[in-house]
TORGUKE-342970 format. One line per field, with one value per residue: x, y, z of N, C-alpha, C in turn; residue in one letter. Coordinates in pm, whole numbers, padded with zeros to 5 digits, m for minus. Atoms other than C-alpha are relative to their C-alpha. Layout:
N
n_c1: (X, ...) $
n_c2: (Y, ...) $
n_c3: (Z, ...) $
ca_c1: (X, ...) $
ca_c2: (Y, ...) $
ca_c3: (Z, ...) $
c_c1: (X, ...) $
c_c2: (Y, ...) $
c_c3: (Z, ...) $
residu: (A, ...) $
// end
This chain:
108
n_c1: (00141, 00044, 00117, 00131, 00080, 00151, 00096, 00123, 00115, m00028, 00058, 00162, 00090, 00013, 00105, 00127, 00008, 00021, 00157, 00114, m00064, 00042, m00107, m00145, m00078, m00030, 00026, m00151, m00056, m00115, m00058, m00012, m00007, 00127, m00010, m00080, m00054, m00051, 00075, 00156, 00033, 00129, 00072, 00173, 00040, m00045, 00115, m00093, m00191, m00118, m00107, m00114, 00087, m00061, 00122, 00026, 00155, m00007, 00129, 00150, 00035, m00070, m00032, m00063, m00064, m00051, m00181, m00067, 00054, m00016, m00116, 00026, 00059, m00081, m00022, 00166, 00122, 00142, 00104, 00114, m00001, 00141, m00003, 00095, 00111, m00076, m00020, m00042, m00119, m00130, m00070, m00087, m00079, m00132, m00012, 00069, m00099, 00024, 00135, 00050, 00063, 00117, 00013, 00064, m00091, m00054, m00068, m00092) $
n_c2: (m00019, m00084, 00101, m00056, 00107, m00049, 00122, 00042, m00134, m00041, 00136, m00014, m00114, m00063, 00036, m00068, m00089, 00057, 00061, m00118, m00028, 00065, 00000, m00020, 00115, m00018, m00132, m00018, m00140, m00119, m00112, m00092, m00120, m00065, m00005, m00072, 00094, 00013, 00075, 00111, 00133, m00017, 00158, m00055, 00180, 00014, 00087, 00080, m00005, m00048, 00125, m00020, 00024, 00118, 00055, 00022, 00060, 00095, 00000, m00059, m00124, m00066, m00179, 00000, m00066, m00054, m00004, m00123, m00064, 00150, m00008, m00124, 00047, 00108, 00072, m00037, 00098, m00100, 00089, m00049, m00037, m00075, m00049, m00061, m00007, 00010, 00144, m00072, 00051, m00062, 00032, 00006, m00005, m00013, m00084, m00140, m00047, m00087, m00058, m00083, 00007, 00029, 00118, 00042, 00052, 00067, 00036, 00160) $
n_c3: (00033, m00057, m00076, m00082, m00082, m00015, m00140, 00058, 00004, 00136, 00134, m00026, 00041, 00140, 00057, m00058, 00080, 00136, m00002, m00028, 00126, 00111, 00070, m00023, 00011, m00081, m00081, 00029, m00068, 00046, m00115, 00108, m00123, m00085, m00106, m00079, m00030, 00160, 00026, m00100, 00074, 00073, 00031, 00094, 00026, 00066, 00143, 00124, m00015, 00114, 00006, m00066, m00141, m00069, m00034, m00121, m00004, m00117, m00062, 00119, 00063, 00007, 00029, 00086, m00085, 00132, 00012, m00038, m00142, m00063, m00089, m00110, m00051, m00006, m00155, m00058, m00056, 00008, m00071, 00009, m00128, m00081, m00182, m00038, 00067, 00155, 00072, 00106, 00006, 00009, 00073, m00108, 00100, m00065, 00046, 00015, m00078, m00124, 00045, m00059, m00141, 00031, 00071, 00082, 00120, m00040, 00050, 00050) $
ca_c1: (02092, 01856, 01632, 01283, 01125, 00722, 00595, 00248, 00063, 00211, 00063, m00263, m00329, m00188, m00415, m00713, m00640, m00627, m00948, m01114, m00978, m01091, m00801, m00419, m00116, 00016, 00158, 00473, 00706, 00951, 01119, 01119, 01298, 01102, 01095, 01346, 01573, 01593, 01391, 00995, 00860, 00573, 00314, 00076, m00120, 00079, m00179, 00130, 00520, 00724, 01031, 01276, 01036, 01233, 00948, 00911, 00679, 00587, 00266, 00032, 00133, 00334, 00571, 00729, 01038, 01132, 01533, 01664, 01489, 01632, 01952, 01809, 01558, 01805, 01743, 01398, 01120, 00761, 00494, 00186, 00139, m00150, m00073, m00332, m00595, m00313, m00251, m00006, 00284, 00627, 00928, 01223, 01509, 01886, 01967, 01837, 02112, 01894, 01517, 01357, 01151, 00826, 00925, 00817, 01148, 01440, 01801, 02081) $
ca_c2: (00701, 00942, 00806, 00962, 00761, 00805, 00682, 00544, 00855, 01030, 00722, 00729, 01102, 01118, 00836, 00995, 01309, 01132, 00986, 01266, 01420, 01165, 01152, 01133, 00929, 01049, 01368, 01570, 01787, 02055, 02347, 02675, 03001, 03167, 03284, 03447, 03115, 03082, 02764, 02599, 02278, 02309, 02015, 01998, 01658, 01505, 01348, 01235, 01171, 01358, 01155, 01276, 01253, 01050, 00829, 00710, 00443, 00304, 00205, 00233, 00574, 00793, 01092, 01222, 01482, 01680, 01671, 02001, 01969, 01567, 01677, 01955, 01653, 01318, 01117, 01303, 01162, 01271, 01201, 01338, 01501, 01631, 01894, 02021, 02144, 02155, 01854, 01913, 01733, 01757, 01690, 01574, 01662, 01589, 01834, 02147, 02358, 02635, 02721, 03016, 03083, 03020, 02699, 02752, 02790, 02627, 02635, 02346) $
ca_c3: (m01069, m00916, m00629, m00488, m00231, m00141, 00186, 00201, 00275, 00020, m00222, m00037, m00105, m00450, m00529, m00339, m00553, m00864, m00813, m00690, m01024, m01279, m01439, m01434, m01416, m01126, m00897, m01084, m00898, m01008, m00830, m00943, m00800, m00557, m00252, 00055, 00049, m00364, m00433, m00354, m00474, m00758, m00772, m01034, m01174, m01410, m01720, m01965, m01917, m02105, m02263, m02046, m01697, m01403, m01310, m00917, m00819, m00502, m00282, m00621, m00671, m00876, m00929, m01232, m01171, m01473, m01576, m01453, m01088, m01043, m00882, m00634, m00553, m00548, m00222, m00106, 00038, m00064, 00225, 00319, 00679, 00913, 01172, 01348, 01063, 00755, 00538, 00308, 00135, 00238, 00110, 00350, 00103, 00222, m00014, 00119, 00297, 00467, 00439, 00474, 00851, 00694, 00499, 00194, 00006, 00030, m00086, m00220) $
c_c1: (m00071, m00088, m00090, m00072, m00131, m00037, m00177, m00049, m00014, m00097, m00114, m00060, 00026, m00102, m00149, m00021, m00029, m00142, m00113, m00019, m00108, 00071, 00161, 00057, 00060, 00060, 00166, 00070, 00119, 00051, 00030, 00101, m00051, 00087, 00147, 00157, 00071, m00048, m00140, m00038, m00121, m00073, m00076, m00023, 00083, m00076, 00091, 00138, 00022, 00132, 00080, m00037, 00111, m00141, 00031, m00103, m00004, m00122, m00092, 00043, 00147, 00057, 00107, 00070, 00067, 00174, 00079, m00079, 00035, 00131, m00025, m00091, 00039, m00011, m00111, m00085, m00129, m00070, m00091, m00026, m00132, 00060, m00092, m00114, 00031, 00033, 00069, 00131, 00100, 00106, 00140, 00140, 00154, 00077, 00036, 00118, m00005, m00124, m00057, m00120, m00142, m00042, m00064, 00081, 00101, 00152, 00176, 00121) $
c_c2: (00068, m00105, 00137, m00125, 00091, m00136, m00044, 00112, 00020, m00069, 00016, 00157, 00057, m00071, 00084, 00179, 00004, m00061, 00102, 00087, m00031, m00021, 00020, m00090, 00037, 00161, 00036, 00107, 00043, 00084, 00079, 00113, 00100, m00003, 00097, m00064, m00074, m00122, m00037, m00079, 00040, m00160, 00012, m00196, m00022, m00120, m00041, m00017, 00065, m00121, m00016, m00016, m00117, m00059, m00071, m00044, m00069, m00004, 00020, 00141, 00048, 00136, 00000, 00141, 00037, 00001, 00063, 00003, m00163, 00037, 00045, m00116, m00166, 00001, 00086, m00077, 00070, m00048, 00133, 00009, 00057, 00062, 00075, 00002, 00001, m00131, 00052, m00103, 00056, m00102, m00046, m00046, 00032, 00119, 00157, 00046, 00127, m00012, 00132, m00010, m00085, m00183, m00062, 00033, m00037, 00014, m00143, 00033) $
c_c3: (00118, 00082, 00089, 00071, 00048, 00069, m00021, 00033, m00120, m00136, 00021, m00107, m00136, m00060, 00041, m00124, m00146, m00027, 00030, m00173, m00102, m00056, 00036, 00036, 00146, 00092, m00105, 00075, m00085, 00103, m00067, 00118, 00037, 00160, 00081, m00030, m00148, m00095, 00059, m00096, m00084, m00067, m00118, m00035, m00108, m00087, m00128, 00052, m00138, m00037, 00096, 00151, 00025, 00024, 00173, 00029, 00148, 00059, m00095, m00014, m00107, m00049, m00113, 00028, m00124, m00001, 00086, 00154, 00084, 00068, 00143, 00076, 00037, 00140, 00084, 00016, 00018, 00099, 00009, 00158, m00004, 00088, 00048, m00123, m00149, m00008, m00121, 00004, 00018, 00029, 00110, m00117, 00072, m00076, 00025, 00141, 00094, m00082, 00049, 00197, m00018, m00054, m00112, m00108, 00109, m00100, 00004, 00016) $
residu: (X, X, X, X, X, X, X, X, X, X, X, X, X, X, X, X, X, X, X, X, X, X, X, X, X, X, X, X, X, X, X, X, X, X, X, X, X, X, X, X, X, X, X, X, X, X, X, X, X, X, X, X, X, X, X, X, X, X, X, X, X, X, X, X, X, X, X, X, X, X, X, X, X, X, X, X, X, X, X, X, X, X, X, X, X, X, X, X, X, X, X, X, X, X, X, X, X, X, X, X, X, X, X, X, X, X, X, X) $
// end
């Protein structure tokens, strides 16, 4: 069985997003191909499960991880960083077997 783990940030700022929002069940990710490297992560709010959605719950929050993007993301860890003036989630995926320079794809 597939496992996603989500530190408390992560939980904080999907709830904080969700609330800002008004709505939604929680954060969903996918992965599409893109980029130098041949994959990047795509967030969007996720307002229903689909049947087939993995579901991932932890700290009050959660993430739903469509079929075809649960392998590429098996044993990842969503959190929620500050460096300097960016805030942005990222993904610490054992997975990923080079990334582009930039770090905004990634391949398996």
């Amino acid at each position: 069985m597939a496992k996603i783990s989500i530190t408390s940030a992560a939980a904080q700022q999907i709830q904080h997003a969700l609330d800002e929002r008004g709505h939604g069940l929680g954060l969903r990710v996918s992965v599409k191909p893109s980029g130098c490297s041949g994959y990047s992560y795509v967030l969007d709010f996720a307002d229903e499960a689909a049947n087939d959605d993995a579901v991932f719950e932890a700290h009050g929050a959660t993430v739903f991880v469509a079929p075809e993007a649960l392998e590429m993301l098996d044993g990842s860890e969503v959190d929620f960083v500050s460096e300097g003036l960016n805030r942005f989630f990222r993904f610490n995926n054992p997975n990923v077997k080079d990334q582009c320079g930039c770090g905004e794809s990634f391949t398996v």
